[in-house]
N, C-alpha and C positions, 0 to 999 in steps of 0.2 A: 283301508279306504277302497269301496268299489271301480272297478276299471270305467264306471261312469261317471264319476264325481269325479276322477283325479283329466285330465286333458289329454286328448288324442295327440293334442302338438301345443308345445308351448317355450317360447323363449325370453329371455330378459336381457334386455342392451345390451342385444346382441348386434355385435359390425364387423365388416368385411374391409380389409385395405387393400388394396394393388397400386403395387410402384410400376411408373408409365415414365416414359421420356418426361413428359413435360409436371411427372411429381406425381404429389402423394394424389390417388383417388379413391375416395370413401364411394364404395357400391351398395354397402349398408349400413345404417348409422343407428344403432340404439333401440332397434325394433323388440319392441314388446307385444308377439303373438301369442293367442291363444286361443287353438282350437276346442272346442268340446266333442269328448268321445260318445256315444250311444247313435250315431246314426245321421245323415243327414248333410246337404251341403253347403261348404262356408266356402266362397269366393274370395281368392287371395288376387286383389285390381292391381293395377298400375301400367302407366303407358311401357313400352319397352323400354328397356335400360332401366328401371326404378328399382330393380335389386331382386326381383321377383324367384327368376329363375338361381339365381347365385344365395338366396335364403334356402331354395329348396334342395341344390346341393351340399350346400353345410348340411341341412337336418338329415341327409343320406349318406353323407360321410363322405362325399366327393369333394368336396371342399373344406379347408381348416379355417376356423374361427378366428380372427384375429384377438380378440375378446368378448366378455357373454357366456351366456349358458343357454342351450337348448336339451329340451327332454322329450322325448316322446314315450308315452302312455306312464309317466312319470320317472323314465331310466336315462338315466346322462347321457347326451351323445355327444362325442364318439365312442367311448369311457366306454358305455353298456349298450351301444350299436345292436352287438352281436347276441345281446341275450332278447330285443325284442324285433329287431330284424323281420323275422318270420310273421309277426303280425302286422306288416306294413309290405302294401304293392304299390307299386310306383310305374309311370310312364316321364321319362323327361327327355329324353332320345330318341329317333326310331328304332326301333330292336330290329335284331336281323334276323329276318327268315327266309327258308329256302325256297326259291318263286318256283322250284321244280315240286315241292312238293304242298301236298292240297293243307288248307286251312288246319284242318282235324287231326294230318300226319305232325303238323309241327307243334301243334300242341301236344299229342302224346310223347314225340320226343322231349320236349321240356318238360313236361312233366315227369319223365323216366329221369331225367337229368334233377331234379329237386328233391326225388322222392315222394312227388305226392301219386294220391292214386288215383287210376286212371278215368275213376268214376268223377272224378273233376273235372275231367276234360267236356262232359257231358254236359255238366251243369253253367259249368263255362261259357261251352257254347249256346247253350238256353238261356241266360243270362243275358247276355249280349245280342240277343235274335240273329243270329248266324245260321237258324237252322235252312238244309236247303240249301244251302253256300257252303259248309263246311269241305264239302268231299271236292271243290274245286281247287284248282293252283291257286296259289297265294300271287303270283305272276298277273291274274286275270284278272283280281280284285281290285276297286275304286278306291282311293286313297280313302274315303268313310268307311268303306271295308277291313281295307287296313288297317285302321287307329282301331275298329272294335276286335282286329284283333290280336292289338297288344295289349288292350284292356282286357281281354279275357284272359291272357297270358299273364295277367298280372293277378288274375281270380285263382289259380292253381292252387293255388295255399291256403285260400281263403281268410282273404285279410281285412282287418277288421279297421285298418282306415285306407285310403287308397289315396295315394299326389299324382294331380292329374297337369303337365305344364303344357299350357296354350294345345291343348289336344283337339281345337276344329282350326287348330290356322291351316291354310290350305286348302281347306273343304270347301266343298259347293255348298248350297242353300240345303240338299238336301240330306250329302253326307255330315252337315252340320247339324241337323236336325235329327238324325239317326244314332249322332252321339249321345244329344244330347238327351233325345229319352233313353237312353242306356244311362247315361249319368244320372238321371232323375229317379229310375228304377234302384239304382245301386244306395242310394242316401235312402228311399222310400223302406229298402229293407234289412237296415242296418249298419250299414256299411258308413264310415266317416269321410267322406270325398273333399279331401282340399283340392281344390280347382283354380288355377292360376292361368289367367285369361287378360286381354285389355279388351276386349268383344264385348261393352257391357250392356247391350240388347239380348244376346243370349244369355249370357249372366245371373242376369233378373228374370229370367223363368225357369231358371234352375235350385238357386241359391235361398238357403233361406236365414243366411246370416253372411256376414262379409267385413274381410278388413282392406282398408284401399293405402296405399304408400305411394310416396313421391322421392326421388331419389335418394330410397334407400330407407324413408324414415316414414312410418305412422303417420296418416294424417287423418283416418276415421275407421272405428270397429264397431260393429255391433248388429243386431239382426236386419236384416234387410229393411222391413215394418219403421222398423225405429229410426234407421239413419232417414229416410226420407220422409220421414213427419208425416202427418195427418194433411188428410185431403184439405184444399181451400177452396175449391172450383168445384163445377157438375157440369156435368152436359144435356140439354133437354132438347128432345127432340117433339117438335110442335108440328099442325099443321101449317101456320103462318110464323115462320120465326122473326119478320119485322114488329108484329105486333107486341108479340111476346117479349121483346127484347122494349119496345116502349112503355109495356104495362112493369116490367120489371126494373126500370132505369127510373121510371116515375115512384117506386116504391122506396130510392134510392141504393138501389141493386147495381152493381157495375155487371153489365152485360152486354155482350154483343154477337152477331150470327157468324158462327166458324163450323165449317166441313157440312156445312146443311143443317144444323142444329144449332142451340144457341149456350154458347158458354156463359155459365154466370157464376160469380167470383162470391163465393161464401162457402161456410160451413154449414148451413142450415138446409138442408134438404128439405126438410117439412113446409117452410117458408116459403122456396120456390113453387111446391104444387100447391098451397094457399094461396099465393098471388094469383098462378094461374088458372086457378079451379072459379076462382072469385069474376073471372075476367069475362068467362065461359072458352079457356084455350085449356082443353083436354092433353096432356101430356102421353105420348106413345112410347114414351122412353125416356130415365131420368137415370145417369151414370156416372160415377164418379171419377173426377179426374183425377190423378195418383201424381204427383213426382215422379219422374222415371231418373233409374240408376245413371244415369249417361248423364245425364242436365248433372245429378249432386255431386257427382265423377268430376266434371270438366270443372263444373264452381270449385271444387275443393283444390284440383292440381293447380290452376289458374292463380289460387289464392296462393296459394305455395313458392310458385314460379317466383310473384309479386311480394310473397314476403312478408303477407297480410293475412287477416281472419279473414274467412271464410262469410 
């Protein structure tokens, strides 16, 4: 079997206990993930506390499995850890580095320390758009500085899926934004990026497949496209959006004027500019409205909390 048909990450009911004062607590209950390997990012949701981060230390061997099976790139872990190890980088911690020394020194040391060669360090840093920064203290750098450069610290080996946990909490708008075309760059060339976040605005311009959990357990997987269905809405933008919104309500259209244009509640696009071509209201823009990740996010955990479908 090709290392792309077999999964980058995959587990089967798999669960986590921890005994607490007040009793038994399931922090993961039965999760059946599954990443695909050849490149690209799948968004692992859930608000904090949903088992996210404590899934990703089992699959790293920080944590022991209560029961379950996880495999990465098809190899049993913990069992066979150490024989694919090497093809998998990770950030789920801050890593330490030394603020006395520049960006580019503490990569070369780790990398003298793994054994890779030094010409990683290079690509690393181009990778990650650190150039121009490199040769600064790590002391001096902006916490988005920082996360890119334990994501490069993490490219030294060059590995071929990458676990990213909640890697813009903290950041500003823009060190958020600096990750996250690093992240997008990295799934764009190869590279398998699990990415465990509750951020799910950034999320959805990253990801192009995702599974989301609620304490502990599966509540929806599948490509991003898919979990949030096919458009119902448009947005047109008119010169007169009352009218347009009359000619449209009369055709039996639900529609109404929102953000300076007019939302109207269909699947039919072609429809819309027949109404208003018929009417003499020229259209300047006609857009579709999408589902956003956050609205299917919140329906789904809601439904969960309550006990209910979705």
């Amino acid at each position: 079997m090709s290392r792309v048909s077999t999964p980058a990450i995959e587990t089967v009911r798999l669960r986590k206990e921890f005994s607490t004062r007040a009793g038994l607590r399931v922090a993961v209950q039965d999760l059946d993930l599954s990443v695909p390997a050849g490149g690209g990012v799948h968004g692992f949701l859930g608000p904090n506390g949903s088992g996210k981060t404590t899934t990703i230390r089992m699959l790293l061997g920080l944590a022991r499995a209560t029961s379950g099976e996880m495999r990465l790139f098809g190899e049993s872990v913990p069992e066979r850890l150490p024989a694919v190890i090497g093809r998998v980088g990770a950030v789920v911690e801050s890593p330490k580095f030394s603020p006395n020394f520049s960006g580019r020194l503490n990569l070369r040391l780790l990398a003298d320390a793994i054994g890779a060669p030094r010409s990683r360090v290079d690509a690393a840093i181009e990778t990650v758009q650190m150039q121009g920064r490199d040769r600064d203290r790590y002391r001096s750098y902006s916490l988005g500085m920082k996360q890119r450069l334990a994501i490069a610290a993490t490219l030294l080996k060059d590995p071929e899926l990458l676990i990213l946990d909640e890697p813009t909490n903290g950041l500003d708008p823009a060190g958020i934004r600096e990750v996250r075309e690093t992240i997008r760059g990295l799934g764009d060339a190869g590279v398998t990026v699990l990415l465990s976040s509750h951020i799910l605005a950034e999320v959805q311009q990253v990801c192009t497949s995702a599974t989301i959990i609620g304490n502990g357990r599966m509540l929806a997987s599948g490509r991003v496209e898919d979990l949030l269905g096919a458009s119902t809405a448009f947005r047109a933008v008119v010169p007169d959006p009352e009218r347009a919104v009359a000619v449209l309500g009369a055709a039996g259209l639900s529609a109404v004027v929102e953000d300076g244009g007019v939302r109207v509640e269909t699947t039919d696009a072609a429809r819309i500019t027949r109404l208003l071509g018929e009417a003499g209201i020229w259209l300047s823009e006609l857009t579709t409205l999408r589902p956003d990740l956050e609205t299917y996010f919140l329906r789904l955990t809601e439904a969960e909390r309550l006990g209910r479908e979705p």
